[in-house]
C-alpha positions as CSV (number, residue, x, y, z in Angstrom):
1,X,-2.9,55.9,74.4
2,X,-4.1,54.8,78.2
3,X,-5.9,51.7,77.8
4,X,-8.5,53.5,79.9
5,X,-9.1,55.7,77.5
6,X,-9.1,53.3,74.6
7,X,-12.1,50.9,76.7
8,X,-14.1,54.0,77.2
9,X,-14.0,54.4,73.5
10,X,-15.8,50.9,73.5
11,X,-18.7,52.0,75.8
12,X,-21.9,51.5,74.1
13,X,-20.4,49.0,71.7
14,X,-20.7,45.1,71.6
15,X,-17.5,43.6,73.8
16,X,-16.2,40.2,74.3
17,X,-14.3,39.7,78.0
18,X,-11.8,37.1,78.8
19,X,-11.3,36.8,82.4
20,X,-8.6,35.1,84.2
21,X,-8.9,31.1,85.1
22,X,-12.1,30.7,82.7
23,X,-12.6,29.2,79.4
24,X,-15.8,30.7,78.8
25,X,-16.0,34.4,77.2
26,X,-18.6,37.4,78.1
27,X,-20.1,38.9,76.0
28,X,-22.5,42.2,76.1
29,X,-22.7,45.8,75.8
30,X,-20.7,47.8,77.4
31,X,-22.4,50.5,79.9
32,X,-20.0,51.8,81.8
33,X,-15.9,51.1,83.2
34,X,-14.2,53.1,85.4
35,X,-10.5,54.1,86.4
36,X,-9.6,50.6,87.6
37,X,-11.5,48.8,84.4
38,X,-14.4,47.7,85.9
39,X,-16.8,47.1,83.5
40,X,-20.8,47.3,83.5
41,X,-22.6,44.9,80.8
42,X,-25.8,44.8,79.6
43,X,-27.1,41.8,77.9
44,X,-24.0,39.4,78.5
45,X,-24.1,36.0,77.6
46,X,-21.6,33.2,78.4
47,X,-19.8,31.8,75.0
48,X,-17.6,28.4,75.5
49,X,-16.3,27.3,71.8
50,X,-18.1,29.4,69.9
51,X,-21.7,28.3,71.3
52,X,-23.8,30.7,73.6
53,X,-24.2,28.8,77.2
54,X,-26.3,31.1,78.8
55,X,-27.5,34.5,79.3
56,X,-26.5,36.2,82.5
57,X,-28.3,39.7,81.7
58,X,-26.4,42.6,83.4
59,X,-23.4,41.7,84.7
60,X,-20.0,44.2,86.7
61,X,-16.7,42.7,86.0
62,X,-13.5,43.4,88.0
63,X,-11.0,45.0,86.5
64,X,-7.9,42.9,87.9
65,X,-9.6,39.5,86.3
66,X,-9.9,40.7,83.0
67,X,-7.3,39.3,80.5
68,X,-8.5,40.7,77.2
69,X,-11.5,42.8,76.1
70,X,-12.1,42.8,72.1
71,X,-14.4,44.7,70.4
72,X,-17.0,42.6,68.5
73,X,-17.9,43.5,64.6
74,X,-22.0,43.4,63.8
């Protein structure tokens, strides 16, 4: 399976992003991603160790600085 297709799978589901050259984790729902795995999030908050920093609201991620994206269990 295309990872593509796999994310899209994801979208209207809780996520967890790691991006490239930061410790902190987004998390939010994901809204939309496209071809390149850019990702839409609603509702994204910033988690470093397990605590939530701050909320950031919606947020668009590029697709070439995301390392991992994990679904999150309710």
């Amino acid at each position: 399976m295309f990872p593509i297709k796999k994310v899209k799978e994801l979208i209207g589901s809780k996520v967890q992003v790691e991006m490239k050259g930061d410790l902190h984790i987004l998390e939010g729902t994901l809204e939309s991603a496209d071809d390149y795995l850019n990702l839409h999030l609603e509702g994204a908050v910033e988690i470093f160790e397990e605590e939530r920093l701050r909320t950031l609201g919606s947020v668009v991620l590029r697709g070439n600085n995301i390392i991992l994206i994990t679904p999150v269990e309710n």
